[in-house]
C-alpha positions in Angstrom: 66.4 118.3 97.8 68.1 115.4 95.9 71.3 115.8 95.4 73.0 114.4 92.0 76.5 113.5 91.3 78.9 116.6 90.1 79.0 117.0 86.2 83.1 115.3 86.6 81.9 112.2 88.8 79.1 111.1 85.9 81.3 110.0 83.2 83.9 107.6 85.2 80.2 106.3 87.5 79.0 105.3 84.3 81.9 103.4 82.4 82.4 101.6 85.6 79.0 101.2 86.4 78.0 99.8 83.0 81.5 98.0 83.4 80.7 96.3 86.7 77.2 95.4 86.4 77.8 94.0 82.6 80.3 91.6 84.4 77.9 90.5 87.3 75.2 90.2 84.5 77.4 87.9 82.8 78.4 85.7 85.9 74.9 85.0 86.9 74.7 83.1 83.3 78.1 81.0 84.5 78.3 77.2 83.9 80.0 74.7 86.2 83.3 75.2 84.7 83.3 78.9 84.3 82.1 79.2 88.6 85.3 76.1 88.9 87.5 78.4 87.4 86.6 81.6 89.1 86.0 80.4 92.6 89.7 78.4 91.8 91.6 81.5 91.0 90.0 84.0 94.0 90.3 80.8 96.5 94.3 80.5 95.9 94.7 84.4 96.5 92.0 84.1 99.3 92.2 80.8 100.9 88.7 81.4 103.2 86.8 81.3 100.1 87.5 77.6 99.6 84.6 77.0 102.2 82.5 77.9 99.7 81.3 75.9 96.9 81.8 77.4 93.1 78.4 77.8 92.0 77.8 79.5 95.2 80.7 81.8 95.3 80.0 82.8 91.6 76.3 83.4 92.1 77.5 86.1 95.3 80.2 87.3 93.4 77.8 88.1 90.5 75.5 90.0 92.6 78.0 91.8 94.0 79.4 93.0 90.8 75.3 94.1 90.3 75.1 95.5 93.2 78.3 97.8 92.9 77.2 98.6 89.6 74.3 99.8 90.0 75.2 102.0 92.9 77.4 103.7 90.6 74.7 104.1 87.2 71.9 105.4 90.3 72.6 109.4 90.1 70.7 109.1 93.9 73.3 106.8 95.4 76.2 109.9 97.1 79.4 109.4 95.3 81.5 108.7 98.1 79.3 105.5 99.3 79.7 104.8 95.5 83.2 105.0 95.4 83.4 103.1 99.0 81.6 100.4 97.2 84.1 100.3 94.3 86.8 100.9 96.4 86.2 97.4 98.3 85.4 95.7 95.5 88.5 96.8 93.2 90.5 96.4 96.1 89.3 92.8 96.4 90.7 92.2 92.6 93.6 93.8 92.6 94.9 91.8 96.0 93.7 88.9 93.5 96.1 90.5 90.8 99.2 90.9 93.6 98.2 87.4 95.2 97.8 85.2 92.1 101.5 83.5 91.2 102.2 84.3 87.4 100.3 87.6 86.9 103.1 89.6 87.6 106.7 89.8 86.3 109.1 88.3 89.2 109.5 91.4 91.5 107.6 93.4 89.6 104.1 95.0 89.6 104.1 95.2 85.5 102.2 92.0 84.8 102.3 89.3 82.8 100.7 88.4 79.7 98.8 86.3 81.4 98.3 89.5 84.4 96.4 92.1 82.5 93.3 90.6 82.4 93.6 91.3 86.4 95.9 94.5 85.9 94.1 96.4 83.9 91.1 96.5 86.8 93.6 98.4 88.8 92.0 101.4 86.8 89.0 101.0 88.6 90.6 101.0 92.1 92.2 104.5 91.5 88.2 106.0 90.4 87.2 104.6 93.9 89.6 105.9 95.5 89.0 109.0 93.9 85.6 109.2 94.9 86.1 108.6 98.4 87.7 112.0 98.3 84.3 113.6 96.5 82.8 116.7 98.8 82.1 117.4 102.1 84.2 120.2 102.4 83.7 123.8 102.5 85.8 126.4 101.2 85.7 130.3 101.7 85.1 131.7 98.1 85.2 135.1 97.7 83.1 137.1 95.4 83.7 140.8 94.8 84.8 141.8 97.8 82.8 139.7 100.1 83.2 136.4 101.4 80.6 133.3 101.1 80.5 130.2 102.2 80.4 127.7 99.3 80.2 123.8 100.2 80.9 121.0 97.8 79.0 117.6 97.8 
């Protein structure tokens, strides 16, 4: 038996899916100075990813975005590895976001003008996080006068 996603989880899977794998779409299409830029900005906020060249780290970061994407748009893929995998990778932007000098007002988390580019991804963060609380628990429903046992995805 295949299990889909409940009727509530469909809606925020697929403006984030579509979301997601739009972006990673787009990145695979970068140019030199597009992958310089990226790979500039994530490699201040996450020094280890200077080891990487930019066409490389674009290219990885694209198929990421497709890869996250899609597991949300696939009704087959369980929500919560869905929202694991959006989880990590909105995590991942919004340390950019808290790591990146000028995106946030000083001692602030309101951001910048130039910050909600990166700010307004936090969005996506708090739907991961929300799926990572999606099922697997089972409640006692009762049902005139008896008890059943009703479990959630």
């Amino acid at each position: 038996m295949m299990l889909l996603p409940e009727p509530r989880d469909i809606p925020p899977r697929l403006a984030t899916g579509a979301f997601i794998l739009n972006s990673g779409l787009g990145k695979l299409k970068a140019d030199e100075g597009t992958a310089q830029g990226l790979h500039g900005m994530a490699s201040n906020a996450y020094p280890f990813l200077g080891k990487l060249e930019p066409g490389r780290f674009t290219r990885l970061l694209a198929w990421s975005e497709i890869a996250v994407g899609a597991a949300l748009l696939t009704p087959v893929v369980p929500t919560r590895l869905a929202g694991l995998a959006l989880t990590g990778f909105s995590g991942g932007l919004f340390g950019l976001y808290l790591r990146t000098p000028g995106m946030r007002e000083p001692g602030s988390l309101r951001p910048t003008q130039d910050g909600i580019a990166l700010a307004k991804d936090s969005w996506m963060l708090g739907i991961g996080l929300g799926f990572l609380g999606a099922g697997g628990s089972c409640a006692r429903v009762a049902s005139k006068g008896r008890t059943r046992r009703g479990c959630s995805r």
